[in-house]
Backbone of each chain as ProteinMPNN parsed JSONL, in Angstrom:
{"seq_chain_A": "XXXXXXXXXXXXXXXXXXXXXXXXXXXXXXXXXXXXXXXXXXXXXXXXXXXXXXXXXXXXXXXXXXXXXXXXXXXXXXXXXXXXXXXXXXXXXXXXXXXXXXXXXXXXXXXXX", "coords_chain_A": {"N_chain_A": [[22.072, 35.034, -22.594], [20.709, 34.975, -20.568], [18.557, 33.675, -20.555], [19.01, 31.178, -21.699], [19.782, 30.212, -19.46], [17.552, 30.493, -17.973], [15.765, 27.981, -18.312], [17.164, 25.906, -17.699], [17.456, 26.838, -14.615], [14.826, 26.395, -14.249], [14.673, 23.425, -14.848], [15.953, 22.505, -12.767], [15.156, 23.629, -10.465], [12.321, 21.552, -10.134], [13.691, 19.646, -10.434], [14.5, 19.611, -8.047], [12.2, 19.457, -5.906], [10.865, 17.181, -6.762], [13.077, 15.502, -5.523], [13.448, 15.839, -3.041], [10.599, 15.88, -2.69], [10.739, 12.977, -2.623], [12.655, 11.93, -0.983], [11.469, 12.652, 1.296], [9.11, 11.344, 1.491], [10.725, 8.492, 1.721], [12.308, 9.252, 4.032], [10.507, 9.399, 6.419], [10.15, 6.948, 6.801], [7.526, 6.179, 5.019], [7.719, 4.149, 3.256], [8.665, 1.588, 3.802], [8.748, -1.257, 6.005], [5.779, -3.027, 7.298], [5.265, -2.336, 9.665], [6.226, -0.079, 9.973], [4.871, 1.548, 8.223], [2.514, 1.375, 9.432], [2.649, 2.557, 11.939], [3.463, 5.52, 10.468], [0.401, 5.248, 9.989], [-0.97, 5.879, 12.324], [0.309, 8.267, 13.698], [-0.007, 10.085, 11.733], [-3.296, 10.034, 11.907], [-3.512, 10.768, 14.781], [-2.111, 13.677, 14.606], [-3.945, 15.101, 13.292], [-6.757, 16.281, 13.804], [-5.354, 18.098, 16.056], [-3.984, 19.943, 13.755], [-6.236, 20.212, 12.342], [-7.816, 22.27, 14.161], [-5.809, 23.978, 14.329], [-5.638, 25.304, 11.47], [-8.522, 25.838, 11.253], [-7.834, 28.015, 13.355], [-6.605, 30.339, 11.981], [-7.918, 30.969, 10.2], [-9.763, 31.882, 11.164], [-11.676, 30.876, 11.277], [-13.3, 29.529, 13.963], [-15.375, 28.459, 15.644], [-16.793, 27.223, 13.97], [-17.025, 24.815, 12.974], [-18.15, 22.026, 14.375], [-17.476, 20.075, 17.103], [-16.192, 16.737, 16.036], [-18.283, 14.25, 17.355], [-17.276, 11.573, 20.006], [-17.727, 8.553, 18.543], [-18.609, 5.406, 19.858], [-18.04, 3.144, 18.041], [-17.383, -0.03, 17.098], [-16.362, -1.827, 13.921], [-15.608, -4.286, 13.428], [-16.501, -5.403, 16.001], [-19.174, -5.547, 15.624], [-19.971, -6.483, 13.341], [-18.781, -9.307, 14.357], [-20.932, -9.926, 16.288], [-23.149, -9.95, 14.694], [-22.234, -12.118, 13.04], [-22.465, -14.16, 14.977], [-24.978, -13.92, 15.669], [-26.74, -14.786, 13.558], [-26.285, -17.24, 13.141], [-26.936, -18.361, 15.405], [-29.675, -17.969, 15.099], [-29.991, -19.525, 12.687], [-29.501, -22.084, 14.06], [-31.731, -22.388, 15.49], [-33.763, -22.34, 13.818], [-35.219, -24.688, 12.666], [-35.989, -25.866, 15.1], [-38.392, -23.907, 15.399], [-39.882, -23.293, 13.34], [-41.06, -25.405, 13.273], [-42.442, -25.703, 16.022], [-44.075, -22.74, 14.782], [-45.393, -23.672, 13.031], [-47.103, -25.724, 14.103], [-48.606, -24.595, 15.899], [-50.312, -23.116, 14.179], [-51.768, -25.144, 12.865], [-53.02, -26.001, 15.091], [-54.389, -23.831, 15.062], [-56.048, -23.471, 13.076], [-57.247, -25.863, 12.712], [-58.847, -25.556, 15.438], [-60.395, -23.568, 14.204], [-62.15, -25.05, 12.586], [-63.389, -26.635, 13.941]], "CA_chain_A": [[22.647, 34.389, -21.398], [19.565, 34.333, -18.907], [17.535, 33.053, -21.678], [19.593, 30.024, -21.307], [19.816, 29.676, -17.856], [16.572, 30.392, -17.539], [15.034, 26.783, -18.419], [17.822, 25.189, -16.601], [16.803, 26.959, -13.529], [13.399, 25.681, -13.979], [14.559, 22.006, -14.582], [16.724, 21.999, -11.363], [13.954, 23.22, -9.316], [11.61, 20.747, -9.959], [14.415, 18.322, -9.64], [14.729, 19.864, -6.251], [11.625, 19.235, -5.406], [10.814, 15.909, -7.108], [13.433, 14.709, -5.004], [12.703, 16.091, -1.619], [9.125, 15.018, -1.772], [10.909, 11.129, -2.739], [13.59, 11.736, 0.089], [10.828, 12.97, 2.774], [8.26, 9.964, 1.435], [11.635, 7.59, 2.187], [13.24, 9.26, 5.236], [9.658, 9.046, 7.394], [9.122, 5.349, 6.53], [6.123, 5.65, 4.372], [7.764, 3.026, 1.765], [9.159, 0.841, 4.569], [7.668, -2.248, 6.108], [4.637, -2.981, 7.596], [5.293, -1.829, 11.426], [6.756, 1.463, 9.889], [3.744, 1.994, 7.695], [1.416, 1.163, 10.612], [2.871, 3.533, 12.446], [2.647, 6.429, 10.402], [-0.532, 5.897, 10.038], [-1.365, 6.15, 13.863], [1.117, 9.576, 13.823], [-0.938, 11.046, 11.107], [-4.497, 10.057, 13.088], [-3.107, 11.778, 15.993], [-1.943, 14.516, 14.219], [-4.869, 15.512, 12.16], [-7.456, 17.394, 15.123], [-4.546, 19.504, 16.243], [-3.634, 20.441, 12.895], [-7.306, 21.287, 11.563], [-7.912, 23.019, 14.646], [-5.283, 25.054, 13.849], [-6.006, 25.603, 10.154], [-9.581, 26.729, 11.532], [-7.754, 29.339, 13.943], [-5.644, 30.776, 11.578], [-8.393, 31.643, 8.672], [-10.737, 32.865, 11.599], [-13.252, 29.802, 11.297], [-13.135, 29.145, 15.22], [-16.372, 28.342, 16.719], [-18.074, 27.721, 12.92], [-16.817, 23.71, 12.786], [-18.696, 21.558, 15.645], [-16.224, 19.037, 16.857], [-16.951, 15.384, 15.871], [-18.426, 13.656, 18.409], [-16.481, 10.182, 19.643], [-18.888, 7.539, 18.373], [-17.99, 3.923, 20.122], [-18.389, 2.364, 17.419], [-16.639, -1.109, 16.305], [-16.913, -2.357, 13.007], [-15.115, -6.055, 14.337], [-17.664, -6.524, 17.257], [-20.792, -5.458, 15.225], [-19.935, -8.194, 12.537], [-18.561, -10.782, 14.886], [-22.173, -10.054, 16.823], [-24.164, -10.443, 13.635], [-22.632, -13.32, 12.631], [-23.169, -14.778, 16.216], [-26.906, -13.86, 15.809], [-27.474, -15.564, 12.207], [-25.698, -18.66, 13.537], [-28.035, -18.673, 16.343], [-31.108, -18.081, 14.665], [-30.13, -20.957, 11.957], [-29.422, -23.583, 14.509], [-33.14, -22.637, 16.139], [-35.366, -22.028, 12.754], [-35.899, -25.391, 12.175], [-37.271, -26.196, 16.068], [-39.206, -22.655, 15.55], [-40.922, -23.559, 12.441], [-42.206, -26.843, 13.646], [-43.323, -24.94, 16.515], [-45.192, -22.142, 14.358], [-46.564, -24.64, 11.829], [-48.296, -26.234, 15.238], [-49.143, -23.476, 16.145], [-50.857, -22.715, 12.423], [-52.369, -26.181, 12.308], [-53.947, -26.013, 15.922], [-55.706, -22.539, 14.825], [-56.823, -23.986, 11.885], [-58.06, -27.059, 13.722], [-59.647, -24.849, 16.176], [-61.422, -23.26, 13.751], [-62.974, -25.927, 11.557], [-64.369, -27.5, 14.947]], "C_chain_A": [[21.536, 33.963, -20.414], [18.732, 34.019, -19.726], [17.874, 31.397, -21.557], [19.804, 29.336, -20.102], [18.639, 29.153, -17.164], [15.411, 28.923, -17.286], [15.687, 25.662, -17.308], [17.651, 25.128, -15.153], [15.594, 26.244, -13.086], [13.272, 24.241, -13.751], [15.59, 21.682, -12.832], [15.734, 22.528, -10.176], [13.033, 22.445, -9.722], [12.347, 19.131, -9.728], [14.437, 18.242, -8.182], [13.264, 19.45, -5.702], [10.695, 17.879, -5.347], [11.472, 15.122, -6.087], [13.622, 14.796, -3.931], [11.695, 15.615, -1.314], [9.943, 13.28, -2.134], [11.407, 11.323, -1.506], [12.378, 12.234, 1.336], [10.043, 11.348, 2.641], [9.694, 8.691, 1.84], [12.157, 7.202, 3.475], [11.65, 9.039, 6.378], [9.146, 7.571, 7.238], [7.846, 4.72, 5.884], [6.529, 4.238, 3.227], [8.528, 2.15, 2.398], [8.716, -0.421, 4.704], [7.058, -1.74, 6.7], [4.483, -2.097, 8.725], [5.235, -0.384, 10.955], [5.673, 2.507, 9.308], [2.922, 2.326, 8.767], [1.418, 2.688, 11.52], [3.06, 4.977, 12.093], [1.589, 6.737, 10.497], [-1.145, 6.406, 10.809], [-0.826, 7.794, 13.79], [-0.013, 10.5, 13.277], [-2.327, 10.972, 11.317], [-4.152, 11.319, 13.884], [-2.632, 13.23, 15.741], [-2.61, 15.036, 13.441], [-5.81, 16.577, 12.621], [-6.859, 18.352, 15.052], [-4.725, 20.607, 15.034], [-4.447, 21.573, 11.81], [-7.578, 22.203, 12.455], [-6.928, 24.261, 14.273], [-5.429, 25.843, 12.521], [-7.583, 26.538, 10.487], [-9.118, 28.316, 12.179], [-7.488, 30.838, 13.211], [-6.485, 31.191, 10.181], [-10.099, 32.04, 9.59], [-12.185, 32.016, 11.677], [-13.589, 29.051, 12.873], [-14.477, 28.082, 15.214], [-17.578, 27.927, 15.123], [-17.919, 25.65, 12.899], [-16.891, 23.256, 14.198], [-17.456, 20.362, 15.52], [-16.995, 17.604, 17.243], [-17.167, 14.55, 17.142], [-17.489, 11.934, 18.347], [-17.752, 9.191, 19.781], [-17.989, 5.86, 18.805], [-18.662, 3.339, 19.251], [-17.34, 1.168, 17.028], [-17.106, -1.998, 15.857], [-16.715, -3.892, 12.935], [-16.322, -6.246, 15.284], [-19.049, -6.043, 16.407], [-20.464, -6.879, 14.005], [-19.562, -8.708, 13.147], [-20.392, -11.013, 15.628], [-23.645, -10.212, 15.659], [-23.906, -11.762, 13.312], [-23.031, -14.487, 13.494], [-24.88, -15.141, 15.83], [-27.251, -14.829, 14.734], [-27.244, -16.573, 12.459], [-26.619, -19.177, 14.124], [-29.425, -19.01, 15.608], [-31.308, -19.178, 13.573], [-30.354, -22.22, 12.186], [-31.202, -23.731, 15.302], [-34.009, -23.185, 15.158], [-35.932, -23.46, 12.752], [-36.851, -26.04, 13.417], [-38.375, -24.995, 15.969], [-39.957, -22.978, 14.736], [-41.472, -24.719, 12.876], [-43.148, -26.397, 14.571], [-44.408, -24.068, 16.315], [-46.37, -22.861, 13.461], [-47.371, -25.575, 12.923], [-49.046, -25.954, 15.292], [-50.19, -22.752, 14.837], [-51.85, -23.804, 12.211], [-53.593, -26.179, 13.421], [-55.069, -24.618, 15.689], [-56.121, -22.82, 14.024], [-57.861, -24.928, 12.245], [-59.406, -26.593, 14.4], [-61.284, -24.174, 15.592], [-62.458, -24.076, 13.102], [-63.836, -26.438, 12.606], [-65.582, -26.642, 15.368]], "O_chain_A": [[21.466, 32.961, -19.702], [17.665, 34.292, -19.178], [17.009, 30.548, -21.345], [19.959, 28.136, -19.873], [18.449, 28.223, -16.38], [14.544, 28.818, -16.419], [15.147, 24.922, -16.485], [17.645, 24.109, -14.463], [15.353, 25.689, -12.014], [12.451, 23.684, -13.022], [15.67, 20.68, -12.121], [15.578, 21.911, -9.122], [12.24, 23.369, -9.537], [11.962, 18.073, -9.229], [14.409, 17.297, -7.394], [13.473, 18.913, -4.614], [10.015, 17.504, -4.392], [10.86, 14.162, -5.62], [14.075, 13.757, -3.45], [11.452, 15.046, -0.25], [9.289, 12.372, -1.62], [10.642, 10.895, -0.643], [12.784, 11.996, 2.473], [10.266, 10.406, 3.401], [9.16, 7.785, 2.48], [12.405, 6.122, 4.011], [11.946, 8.309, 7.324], [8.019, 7.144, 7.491], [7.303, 3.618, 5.971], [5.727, 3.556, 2.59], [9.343, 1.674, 1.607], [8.249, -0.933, 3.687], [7.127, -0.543, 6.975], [3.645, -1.195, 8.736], [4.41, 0.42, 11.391], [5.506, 3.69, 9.605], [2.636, 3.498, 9.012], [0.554, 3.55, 11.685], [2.921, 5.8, 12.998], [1.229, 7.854, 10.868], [-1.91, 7.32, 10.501], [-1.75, 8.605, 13.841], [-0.705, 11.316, 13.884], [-2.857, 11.991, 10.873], [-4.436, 12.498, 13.676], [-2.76, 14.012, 16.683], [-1.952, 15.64, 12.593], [-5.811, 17.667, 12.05], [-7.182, 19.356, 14.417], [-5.301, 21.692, 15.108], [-4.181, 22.565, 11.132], [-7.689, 23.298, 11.904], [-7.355, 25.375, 13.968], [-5.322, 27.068, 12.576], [-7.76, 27.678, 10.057], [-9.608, 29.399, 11.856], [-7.87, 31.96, 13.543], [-5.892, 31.656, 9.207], [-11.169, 32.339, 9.059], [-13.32, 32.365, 12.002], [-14.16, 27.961, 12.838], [-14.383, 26.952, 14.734], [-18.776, 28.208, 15.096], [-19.039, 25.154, 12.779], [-16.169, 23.688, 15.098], [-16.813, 19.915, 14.57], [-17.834, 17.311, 18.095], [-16.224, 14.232, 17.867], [-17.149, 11.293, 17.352], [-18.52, 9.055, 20.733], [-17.043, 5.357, 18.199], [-19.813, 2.968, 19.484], [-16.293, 1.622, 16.568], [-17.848, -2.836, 16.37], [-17.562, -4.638, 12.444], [-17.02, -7.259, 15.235], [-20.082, -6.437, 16.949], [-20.835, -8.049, 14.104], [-20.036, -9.707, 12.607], [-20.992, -12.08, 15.494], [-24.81, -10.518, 15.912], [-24.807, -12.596, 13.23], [-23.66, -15.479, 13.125], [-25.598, -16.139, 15.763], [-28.069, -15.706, 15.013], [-28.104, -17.316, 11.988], [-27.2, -20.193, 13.744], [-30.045, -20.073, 15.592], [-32.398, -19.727, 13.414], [-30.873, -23.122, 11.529], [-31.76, -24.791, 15.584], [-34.788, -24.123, 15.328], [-37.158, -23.523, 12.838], [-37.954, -26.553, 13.227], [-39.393, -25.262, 16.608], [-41.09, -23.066, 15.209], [-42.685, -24.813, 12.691], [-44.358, -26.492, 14.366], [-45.433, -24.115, 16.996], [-47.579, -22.709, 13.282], [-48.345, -26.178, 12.473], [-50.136, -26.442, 14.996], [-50.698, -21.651, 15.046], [-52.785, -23.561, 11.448], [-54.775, -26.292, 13.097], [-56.232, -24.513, 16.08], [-57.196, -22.22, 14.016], [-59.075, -24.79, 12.101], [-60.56, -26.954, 14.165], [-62.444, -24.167, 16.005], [-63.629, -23.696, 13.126], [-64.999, -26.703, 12.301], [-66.437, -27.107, 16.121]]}, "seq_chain_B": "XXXXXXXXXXXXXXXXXXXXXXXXXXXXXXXXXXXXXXXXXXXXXXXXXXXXXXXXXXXXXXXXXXXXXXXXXXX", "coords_chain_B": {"N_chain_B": [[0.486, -19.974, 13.878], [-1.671, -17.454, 16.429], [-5.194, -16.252, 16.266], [-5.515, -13.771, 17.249], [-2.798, -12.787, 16.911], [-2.695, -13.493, 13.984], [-4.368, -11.265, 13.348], [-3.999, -8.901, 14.179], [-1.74, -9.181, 12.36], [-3.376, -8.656, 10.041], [-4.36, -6.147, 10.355], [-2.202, -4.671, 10.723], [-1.098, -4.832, 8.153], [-3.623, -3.637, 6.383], [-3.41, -0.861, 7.022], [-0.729, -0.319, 6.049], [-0.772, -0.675, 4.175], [-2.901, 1.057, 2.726], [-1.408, 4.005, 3.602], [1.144, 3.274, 1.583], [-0.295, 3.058, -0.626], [-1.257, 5.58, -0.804], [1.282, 7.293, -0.771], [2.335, 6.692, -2.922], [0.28, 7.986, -4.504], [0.258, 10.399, -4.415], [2.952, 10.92, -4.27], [3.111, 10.381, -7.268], [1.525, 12.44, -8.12], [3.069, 14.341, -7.695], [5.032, 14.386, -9.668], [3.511, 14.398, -12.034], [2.545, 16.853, -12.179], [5.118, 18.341, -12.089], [7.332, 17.296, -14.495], [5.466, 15.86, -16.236], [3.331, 16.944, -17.843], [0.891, 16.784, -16.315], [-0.178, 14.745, -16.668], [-2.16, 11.749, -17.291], [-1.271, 9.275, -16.38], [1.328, 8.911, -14.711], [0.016, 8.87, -11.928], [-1.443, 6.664, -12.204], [0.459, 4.948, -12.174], [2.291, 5.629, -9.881], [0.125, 5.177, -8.156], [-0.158, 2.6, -8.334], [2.463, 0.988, -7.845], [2.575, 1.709, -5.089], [0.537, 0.089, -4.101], [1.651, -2.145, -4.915], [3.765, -2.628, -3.828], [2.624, -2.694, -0.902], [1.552, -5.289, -1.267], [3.235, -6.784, -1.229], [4.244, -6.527, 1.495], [2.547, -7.367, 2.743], [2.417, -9.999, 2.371], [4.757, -11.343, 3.343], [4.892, -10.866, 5.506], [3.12, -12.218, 6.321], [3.759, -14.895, 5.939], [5.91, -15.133, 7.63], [5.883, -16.147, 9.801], [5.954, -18.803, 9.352], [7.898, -19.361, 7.909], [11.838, -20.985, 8.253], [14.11, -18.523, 10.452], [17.676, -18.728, 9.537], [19.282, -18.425, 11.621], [18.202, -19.928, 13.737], [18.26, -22.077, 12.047], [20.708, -23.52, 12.301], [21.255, -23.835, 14.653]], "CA_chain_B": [[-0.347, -18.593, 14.63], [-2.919, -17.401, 17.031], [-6.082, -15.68, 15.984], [-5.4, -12.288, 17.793], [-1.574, -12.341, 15.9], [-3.248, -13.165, 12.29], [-5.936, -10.137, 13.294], [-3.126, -7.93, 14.078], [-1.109, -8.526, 11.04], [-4.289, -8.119, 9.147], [-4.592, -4.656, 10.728], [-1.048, -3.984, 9.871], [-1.382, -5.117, 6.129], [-4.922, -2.483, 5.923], [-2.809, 0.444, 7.597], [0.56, 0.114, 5.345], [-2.009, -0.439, 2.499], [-3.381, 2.433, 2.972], [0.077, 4.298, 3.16], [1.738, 3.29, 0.771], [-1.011, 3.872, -2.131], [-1.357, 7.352, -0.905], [1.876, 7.8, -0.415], [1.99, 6.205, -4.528], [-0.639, 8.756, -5.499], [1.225, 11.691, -3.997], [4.201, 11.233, -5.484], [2.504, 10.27, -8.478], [0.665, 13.632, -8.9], [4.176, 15.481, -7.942], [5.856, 13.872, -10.987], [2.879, 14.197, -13.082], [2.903, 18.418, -12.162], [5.944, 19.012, -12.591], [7.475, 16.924, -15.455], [5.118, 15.313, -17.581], [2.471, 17.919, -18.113], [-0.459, 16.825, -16.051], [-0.975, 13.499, -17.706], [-2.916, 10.741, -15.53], [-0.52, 7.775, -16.149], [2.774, 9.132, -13.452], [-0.656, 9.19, -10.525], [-1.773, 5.422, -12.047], [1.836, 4.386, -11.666], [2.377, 5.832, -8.804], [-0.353, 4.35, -6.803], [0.384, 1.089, -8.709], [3.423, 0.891, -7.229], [1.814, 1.518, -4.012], [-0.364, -0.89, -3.994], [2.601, -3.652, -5.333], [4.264, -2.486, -2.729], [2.198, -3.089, -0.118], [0.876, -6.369, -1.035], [4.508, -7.721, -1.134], [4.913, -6.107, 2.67], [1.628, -7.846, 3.441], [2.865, -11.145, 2.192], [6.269, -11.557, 3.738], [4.533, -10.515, 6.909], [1.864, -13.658, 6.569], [4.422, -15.657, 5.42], [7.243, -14.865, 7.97], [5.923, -16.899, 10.525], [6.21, -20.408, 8.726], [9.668, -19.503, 7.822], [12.541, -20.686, 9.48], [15.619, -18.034, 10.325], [19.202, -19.139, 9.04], [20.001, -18.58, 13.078], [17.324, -21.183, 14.416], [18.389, -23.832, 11.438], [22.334, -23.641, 12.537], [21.309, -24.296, 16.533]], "C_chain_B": [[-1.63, -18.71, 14.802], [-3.874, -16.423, 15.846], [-5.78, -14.103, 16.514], [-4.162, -11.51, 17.018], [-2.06, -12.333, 14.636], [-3.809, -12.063, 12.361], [-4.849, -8.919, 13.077], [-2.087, -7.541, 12.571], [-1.804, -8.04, 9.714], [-4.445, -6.478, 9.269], [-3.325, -3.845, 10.08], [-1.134, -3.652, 8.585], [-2.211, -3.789, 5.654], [-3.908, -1.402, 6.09], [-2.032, 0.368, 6.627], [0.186, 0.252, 4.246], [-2.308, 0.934, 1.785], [-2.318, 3.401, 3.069], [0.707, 4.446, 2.076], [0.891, 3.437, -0.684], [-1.301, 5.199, -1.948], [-0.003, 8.037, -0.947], [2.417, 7.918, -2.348], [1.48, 7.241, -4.866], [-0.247, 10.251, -5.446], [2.219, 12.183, -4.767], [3.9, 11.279, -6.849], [2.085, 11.485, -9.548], [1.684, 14.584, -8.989], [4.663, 15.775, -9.383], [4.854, 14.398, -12.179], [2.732, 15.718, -13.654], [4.119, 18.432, -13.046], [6.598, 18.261, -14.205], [7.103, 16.665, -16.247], [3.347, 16.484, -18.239], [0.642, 17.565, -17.61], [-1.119, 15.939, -16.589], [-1.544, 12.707, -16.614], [-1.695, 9.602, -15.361], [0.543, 8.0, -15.121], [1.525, 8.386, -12.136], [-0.854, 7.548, -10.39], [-0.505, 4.81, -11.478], [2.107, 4.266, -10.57], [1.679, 5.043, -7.852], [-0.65, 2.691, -7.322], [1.359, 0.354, -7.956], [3.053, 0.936, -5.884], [1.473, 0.397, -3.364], [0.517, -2.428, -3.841], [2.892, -4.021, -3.585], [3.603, -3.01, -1.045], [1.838, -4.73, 0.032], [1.949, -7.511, -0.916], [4.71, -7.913, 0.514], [4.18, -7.268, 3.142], [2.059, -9.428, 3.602], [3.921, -11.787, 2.485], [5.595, -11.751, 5.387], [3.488, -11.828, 7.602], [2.694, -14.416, 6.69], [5.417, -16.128, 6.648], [7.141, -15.913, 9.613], [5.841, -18.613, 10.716], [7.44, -20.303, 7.881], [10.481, -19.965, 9.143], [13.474, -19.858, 9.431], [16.481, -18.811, 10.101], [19.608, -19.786, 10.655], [19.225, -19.716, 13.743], [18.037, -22.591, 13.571], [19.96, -23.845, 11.848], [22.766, -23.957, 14.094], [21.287, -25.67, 16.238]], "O_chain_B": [[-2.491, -19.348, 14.196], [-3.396, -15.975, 14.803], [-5.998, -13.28, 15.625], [-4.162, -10.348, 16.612], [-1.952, -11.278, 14.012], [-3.875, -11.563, 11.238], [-4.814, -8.168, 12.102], [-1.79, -6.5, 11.985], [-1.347, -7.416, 8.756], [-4.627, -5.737, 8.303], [-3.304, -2.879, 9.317], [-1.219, -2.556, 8.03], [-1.769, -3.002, 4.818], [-3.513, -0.997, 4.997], [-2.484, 1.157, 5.797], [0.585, 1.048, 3.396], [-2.029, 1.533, 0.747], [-2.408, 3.882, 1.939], [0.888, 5.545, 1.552], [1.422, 3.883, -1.7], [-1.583, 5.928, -2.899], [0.011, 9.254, -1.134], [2.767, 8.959, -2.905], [2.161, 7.787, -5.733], [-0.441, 11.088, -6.327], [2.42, 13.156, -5.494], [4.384, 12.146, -7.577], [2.143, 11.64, -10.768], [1.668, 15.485, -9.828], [4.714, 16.816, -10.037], [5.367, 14.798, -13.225], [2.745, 16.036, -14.843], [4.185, 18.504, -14.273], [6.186, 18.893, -15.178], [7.718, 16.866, -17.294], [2.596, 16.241, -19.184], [-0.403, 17.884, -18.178], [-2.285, 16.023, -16.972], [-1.459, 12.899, -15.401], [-1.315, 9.181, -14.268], [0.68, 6.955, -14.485], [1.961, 7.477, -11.429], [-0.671, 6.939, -9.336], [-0.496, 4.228, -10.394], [2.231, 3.171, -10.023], [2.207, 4.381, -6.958], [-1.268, 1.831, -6.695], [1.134, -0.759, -7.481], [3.302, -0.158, -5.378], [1.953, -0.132, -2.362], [0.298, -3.399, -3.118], [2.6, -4.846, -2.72], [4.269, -3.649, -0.231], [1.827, -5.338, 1.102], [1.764, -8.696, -0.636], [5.155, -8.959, 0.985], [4.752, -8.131, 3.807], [2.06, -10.017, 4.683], [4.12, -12.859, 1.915], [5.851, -12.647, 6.191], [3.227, -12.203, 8.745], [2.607, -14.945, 7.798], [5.736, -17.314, 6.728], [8.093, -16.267, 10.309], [5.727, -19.354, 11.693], [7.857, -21.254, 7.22], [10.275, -19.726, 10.333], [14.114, -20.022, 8.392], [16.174, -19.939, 10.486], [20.009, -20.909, 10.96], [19.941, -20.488, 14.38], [18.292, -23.693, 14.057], [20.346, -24.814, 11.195], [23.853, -24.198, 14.619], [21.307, -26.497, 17.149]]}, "name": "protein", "num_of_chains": 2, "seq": "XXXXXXXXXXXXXXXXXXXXXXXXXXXXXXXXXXXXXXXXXXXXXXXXXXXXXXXXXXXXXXXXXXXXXXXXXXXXXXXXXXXXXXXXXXXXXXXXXXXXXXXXXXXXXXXXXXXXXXXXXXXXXXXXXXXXXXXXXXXXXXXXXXXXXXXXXXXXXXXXXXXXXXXXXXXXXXXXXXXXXXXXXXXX"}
């Protein structure tokens, strides 16, 4: 009798839980549209600090994990400001090289005299 | 569309991207535990599907502003 049950048990919990993790991945909007996506992902940002902080408290690792410093960094204005710069420096090179190759010809000049 | 709205729905698109193939690879690895014995193909699937998924969201979302609504063409 519990020999028989026994497998059955096993396939209905993993049904149970197969279809809890689908129904949680459904009911929080991860398989939604875009906005809904978006917006977990912001949730789970914001909820990530707290969470390790707590995970540190709670296995006694307090004071052993330095907390990440906030680096202003943005990866949009450092490439829009590079490609600014290469733009720039393309539309100069060609008055710059006429300038250095002057500049190259008169020291040359200079010297031969 | 402006430049600041394309940027934004680009941002969207990355974020749900990102989402929905983890959310793919998750489920993926549940299925792959418990039912099929730890094989790789449920995790590929999984974040296959993901991935579809997303790139459909992304594309409706580009798209949706050179559509017209039903309710605009019936004014």
């Amino acid at each position: 009798m519990a020999a028989r049950i026994l497998p059955l048990l096993k396939l209905a919990t993993k049904v149970t839980i197969a279809g809890g993790a689908v129904y949680v991945a459904c009911d929080s909007g991860l398989l939604g549209s875009s906005e809904q996506g978006a917006q977990a992902l912001e949730k789970a940002k914001a909820a990530v600090p707290p969470a390790l902080a707590e995970w540190m408290k709670y296995f006694g690792l307090e004071a052993q994990l330095p907390t990440m410093p906030k680096v202003e960094f943005s990866p949009v204005k450092s490439w829009n400001s590079g490609v600014r710069w290469t733009i720039s420096n393309l539309s100069e090179a060609p008055t710059k090289a006429a300038e250095y190759s002057n500049q190259g010809l008169q020291y040359v000049k200079d010297l031969i005299k | 569309m402006s430049e600041k709205e394309l940027g934004k729905k680009w941002d969207r698109c990355l974020a749900d991207g990102v989402i929905k193939i983890g959310t793919g690879l998750g489920l993926g690895i549940v299925f792959s535990v418990l039912f099929f014995k730890r094989r790789t193909w449920p995790i590929t699937l999984g974040s296959g599907a993901g991935l579809g998924m997303a790139y459909a969201n992304c594309q409706n979302d580009l798209r949706a502003h050179y559509l017209q609504h039903i309710s605009q063409k019936e004014q």
